[in-house]
N, C-alpha and C positions, 0 to 999 in steps of 0.2 A: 123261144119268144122271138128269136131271130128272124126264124121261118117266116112267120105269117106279118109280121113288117115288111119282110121283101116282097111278099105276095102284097101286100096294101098298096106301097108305096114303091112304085117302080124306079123311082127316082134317089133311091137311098143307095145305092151300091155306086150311084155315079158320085152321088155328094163326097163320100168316104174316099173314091177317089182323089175327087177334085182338095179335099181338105191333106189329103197326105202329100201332095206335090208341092203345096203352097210354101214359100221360103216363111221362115222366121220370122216375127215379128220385132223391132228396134224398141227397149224399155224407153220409159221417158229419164229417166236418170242418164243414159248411155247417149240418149239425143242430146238431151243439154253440154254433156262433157265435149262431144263433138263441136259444138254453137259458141263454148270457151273456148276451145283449140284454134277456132276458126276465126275469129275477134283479135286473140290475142297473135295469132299468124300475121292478119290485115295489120294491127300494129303495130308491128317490129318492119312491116315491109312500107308502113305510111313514115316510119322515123325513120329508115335508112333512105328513104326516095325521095322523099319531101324537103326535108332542109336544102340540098341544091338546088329545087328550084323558086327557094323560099328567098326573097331578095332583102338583104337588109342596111346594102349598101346607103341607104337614103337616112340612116339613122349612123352614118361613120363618122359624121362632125359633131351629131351630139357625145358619142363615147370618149371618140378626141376632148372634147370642152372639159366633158367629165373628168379625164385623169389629167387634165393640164389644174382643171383648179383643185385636185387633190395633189399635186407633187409643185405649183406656182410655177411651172416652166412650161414654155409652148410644146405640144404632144401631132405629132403627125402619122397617120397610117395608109396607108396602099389601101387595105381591103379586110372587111370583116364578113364572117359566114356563122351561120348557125348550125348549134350541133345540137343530136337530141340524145344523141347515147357517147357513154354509158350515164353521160346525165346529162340536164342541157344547158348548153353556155355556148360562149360566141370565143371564135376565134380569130383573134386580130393577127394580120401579116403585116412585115416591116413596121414594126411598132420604133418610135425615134422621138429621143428626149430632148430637147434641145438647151444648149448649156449657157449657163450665163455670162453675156460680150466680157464680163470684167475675166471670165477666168478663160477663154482663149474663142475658138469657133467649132471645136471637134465637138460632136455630141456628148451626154452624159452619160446614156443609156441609147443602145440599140438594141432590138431583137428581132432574130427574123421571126419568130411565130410564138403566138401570146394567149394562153388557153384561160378563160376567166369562167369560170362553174356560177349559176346561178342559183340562189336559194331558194328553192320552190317557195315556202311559208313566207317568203317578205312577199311573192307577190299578191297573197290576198289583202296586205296594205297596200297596194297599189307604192309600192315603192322595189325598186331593183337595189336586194342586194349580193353580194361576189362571194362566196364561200370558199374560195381556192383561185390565185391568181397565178399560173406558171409559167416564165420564162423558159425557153429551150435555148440554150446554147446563147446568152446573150452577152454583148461587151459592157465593161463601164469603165468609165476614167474618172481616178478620183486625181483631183487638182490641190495642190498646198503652194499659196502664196509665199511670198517673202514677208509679207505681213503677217502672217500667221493664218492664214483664212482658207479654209474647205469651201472646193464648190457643194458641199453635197450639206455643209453649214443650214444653208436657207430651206433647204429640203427638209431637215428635219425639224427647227422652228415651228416651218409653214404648218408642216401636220401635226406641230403640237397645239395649235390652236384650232384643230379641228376634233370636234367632240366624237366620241366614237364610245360602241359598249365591246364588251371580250368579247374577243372571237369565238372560243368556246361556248358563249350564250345559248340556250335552247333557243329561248321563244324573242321575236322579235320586240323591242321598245322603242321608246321615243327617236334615241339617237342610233344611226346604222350599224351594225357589228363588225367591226372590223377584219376585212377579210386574211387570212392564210397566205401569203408571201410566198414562194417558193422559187429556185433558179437551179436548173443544172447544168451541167458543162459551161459553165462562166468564168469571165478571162476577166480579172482589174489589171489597169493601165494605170500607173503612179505618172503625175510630172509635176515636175519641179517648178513653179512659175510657168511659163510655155513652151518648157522644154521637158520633151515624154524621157521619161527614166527607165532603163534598160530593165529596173526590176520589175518584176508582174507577176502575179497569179495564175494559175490556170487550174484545169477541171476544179474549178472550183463548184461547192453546191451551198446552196444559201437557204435561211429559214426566217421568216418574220413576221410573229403576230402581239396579240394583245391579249396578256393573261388577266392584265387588269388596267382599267379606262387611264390610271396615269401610268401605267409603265408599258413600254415595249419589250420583249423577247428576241434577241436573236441569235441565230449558229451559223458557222461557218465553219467549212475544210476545205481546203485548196492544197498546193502543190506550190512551192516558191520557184522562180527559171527566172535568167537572165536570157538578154538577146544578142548580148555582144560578148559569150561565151559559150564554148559548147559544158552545159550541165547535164546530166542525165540524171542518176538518183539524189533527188533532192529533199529525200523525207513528206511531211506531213504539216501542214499549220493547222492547227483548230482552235481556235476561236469561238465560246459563247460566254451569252451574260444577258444582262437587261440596263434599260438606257430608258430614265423619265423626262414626265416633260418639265420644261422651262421657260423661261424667258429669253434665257440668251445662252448661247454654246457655255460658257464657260460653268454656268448653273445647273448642267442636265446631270442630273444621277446615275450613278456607274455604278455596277457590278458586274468587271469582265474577270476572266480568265483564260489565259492563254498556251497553248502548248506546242512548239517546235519539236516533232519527236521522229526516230528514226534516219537520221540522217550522217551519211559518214561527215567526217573530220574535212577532207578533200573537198568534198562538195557543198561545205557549210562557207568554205574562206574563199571557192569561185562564188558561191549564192550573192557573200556578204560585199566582198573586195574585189570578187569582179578577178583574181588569180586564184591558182591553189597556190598554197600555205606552206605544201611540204609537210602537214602532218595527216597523218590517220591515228582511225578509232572512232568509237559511234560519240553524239553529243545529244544531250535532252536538253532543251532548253522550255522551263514552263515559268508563267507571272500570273500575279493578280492583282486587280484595283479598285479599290473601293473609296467611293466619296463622291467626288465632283469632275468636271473633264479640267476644271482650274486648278483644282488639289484633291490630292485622292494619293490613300497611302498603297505603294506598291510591296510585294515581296516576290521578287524572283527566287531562280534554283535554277543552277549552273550543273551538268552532270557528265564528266568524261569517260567514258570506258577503254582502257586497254591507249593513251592517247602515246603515241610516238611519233616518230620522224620517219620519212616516206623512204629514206634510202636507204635504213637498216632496220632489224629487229632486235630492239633489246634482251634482256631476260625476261624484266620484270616492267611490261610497260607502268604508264602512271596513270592511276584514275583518281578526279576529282570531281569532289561534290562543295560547291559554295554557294553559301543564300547569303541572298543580301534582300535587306531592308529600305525603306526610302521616302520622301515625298516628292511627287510630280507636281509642277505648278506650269504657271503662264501656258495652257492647255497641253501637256505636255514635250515643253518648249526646254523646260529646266528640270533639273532635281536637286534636293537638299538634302541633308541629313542620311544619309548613303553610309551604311555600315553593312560591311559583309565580313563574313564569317566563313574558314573552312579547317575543319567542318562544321557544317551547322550548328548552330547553339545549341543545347541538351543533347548532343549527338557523344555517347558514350569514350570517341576518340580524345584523346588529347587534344588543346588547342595549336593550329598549325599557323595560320596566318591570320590577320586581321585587315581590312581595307574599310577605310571611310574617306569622306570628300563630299565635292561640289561641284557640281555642272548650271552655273546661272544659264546657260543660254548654248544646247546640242549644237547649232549653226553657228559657234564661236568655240572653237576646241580650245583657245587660248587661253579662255575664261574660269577653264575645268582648273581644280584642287585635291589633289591625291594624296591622302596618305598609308602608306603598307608599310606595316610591324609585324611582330613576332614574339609573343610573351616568354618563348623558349623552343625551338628550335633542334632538335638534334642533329649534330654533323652527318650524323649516319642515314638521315635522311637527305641532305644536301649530295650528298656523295650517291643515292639512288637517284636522285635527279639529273646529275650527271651523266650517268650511265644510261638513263633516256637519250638528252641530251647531243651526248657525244659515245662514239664504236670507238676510243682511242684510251676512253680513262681504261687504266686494267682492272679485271674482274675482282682479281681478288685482293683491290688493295683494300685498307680499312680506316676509319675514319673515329674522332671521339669527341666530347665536346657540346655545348648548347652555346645557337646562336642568338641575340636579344639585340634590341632596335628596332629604330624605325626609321624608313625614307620618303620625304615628301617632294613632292614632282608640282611644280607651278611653272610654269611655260613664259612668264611674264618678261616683254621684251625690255625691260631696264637691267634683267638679271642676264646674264651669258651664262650662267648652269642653271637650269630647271629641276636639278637634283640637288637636295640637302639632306640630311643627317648623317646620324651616328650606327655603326654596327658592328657590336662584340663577340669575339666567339670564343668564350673563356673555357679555360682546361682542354686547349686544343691539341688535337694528337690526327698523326698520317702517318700509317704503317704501310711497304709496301715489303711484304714477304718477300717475295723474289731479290729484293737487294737488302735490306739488311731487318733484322727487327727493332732497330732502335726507330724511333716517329721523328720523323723529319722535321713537325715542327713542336716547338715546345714554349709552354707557358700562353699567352691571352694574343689576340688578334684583334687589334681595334685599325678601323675602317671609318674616318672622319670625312665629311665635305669639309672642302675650303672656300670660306667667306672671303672673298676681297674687301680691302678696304675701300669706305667710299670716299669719293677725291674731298683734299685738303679745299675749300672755297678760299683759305687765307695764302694759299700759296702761291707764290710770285712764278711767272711764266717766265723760263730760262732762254737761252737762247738755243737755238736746234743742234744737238750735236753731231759731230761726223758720223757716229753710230747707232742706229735708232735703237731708242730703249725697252727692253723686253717686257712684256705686258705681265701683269700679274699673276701668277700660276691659279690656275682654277681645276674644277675637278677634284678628288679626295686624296686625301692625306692618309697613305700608311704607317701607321705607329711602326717606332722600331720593333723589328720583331727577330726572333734568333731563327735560325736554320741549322742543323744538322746535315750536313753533306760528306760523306766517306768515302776518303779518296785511297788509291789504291793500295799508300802504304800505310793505311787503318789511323790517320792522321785527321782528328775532328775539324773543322772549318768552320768557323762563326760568322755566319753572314747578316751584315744589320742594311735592312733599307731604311735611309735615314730620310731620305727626299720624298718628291710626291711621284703619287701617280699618275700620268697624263697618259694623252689620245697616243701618241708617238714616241712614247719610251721610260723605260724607268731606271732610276739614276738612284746607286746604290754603292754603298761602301764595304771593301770586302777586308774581314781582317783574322788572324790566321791566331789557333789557338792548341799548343800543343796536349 
């Protein structure tokens, strides 16, 4: 059938050529993928090339106005640019808060560069809102008066009267969703009245949003340093909780909790006091507070591991765990009701120590009221403390005995001893192998303060004598107590101290007993 086609049609053997050379044809499905490729190319290269020469410098006083009347402080910035990836938002350079004349001239916030995300879905209401606002690397100074007063006080007020929905919100409503907060590598600046205080934060990273229209959220971890000592490992702070609105500072609702953790012993008493201490060992320190920034009930926890003294190593360092209880008032200016415990209450151990008291007012250490007790006490524990303590007690001496009492500490300038009480140490015994096995001391140990008398008003003023008259013995009162001391020709020695104990000596009567 071939044949006589070719004979017909002379033109078929070229066609069959010309159709075998021809390339391939492009499906319409493989065009289109191309026509995507090529769209979405041009748009990755219109968002990376476009926003610089996109100008929005003319729109840098309204963003200004904007975050000056959300934070009520004047707001200044260098320069704002838009971004379009990985999403788009403006970025503000030298972003600068300005602080209030009553709390000094330094700013309250700087930053050099300030990434603010835009919510795609608020701008079909024609309204801008910030889904993410981040600080890189920026300062802040929080200021505390001598009146009691934060600068950063009116900061929070101001934005409690501005309505807002959780940040979390899908869809947009009435009032704008509060944006995401964020800060890394941030420094706080403490000062005291208008004097900056050596202590400060650093890498600090911050978080702040609105889980719900009346409460705020916020975290924080930082690093604690001084500048008027060299620190180096200083552990860890972290800090979260939530904080409502109010009317006034002392009304805003609290639920923080706090955590000082990983930090030696060394570098906790340069952090606090600004010297070391002279102790090592790790320290935890966590609190919580719940209520109001005026009253709010606290409970810390005290936690020492392995704690000793820098210049030796004991056996058996000492670790302690004590909580204490409390109320904060006059924004946490005071504390009441201050009951600690070690160890903690329900805590399986024995009761060791007790501590309660009053602090009307942290900025007047005079004002504080200490009291520490001890429901019972074992010698044998006193005598491990020792051996922290001091490389001189000997190892193997031994000890027997419960101590009970209490000592109260009031500082108040009409008294000349700020120590008072009483402290027993019944069925006392000190063995020390190496010299003899009889206990050195024997029968009860009582440990009194001495009250002076207060002056006579009815007595008649003498004339001055040649010899000024010695002041009245203050300081504590050792009961007579007996002693055991073995002298060489196995002759017992009854030693009674019958006088007091003072700063510079103690006055003792010795009397010989065959």
């Amino acid at each position: 059938m071939q044949e006589p086609m070719k004979e017909m049609d002379p033109t078929y053997e070229y066609g069959e050529a010309v159709d075998a050379d021809s390339p391939p044809s492009l499906s319409t499905r493989t065009l289109r993928r191309l026509l995507y490729l090529a769209f979405a190319a041009l748009a990755v290269l219109l968002l990376v090339l476009l926003p610089p020469l996109i100008s929005v410098n003319r729109y840098q006083k309204r963003i200004a106005n904007a975050i000056s009347d959300s934070l009520g402080r004047p707001v200044h910035l260098d320069k704002v640019s838009l971004n379009l990836l990985p999403l788009p938002g403006f970025t503000l350079e030298n972003l600068v808060v300005d602080e209030d004349p009553a709390f000094g001239s330094e700013p309250v916030i700087r930053s050099n560069s300030v990434r603010a995300t835009l919510r795609i879905t608020s701008l079909w209401r024609r309204r801008v809102e910030f889904s993410t606002i981040s600080f890189t690397d920026p300062s802040v100074n929080l200021v505390h008066l001598a009146n009691g007063k934060w600068n950063l006080e009116s900061i929070l007020l101001h934005a409690a009267h501005i309505s807002a929905a959780p940040t979390a919100q899908r869809n947009a409503g009435a009032a704008p969703r509060f944006p995401y907060i964020e800060a890394t590598g941030a420094r706080l600046n403490f000062k005291l009245d208008h004097e900056k205080s050596p202590f400060s934060l650093t890498e600090a990273d911050f978080a702040l949003w609105l889980p719900d229209p009346q409460q705020w959220h916020l975290r924080i971890q930082a690093r604690p340093t001084r500048t008027d000592t060299n620190v180096s490992d200083t552990g860890t702070i972290q800090l979260e909780g939530t904080l409502g609105r109010a009317a006034s500072l002392g009304q805003v609702p609290i639920s923080l909790r706090g955590e000082w953790r990983n930090v030696p012993l060394g570098q906790a008493s340069l952090v606090v006091f600004g010297r070391d201490a002279g102790l090592r060992g790790d320290m935890i320190l966590s609190a919580n507070a719940q209520g109001t920034v005026s009253n709010s009930a606290i409970q810390a926890r005290l936690q020492l591991n392995g704690a000793r003294r820098a210049d030796f190593v004991p056996a058996h360092p000492l670790d302690v765990d004590l909580q204490c209880l409390g109320t904060a008032t006059g924004d946490f200016h005071g504390f009441r009701d201050i009951h600690c415990s070690w160890p903690p209450a329900g805590s399986s151990d024995p009761p060791t120590l007790a501590i309660s008291g009053v602090i009307p007012d942290i900025r007047n250490p005079n004002s504080a009221a200490i009291e520490i007790g001890t429901p019972g006490l074992p010698a044998a524990t006193l005598l491990e403390w020792l051996h922290v303590a001091s490389s001189r007690v000997p190892a193997d001496i031994a000890a027997a005995g419960t101590l009970t009492g209490s000592l109260s500490y009031r500082p108040d300038d009409a008294t000349s001893t700020p120590w008072q009480g009483e402290m027993l140490l019944t069925n006392a015994s000190l063995i020390n192998p190496g010299a003899s096995a009889t206990s050195l001391v024997a029968g009860d140990i009582i440990l009194q303060s001495i009250t002076p008398p207060p002056p006579d008003p009815h007595r008649k003023k003498q004339a001055p004598a040649r010899q000024p008259i010695a002041p009245p013995p203050t300081g504590f009162h050792l009961a007579p107590t007996t002693l055991h001391v073995m002298a060489m020709t196995a002759v017992g020695i009854r030693i009674e101290l019958l006088n007091h104990i003072r700063s510079d000596r103690i006055e003792m009567n010795v009397a010989n007993q065959a």
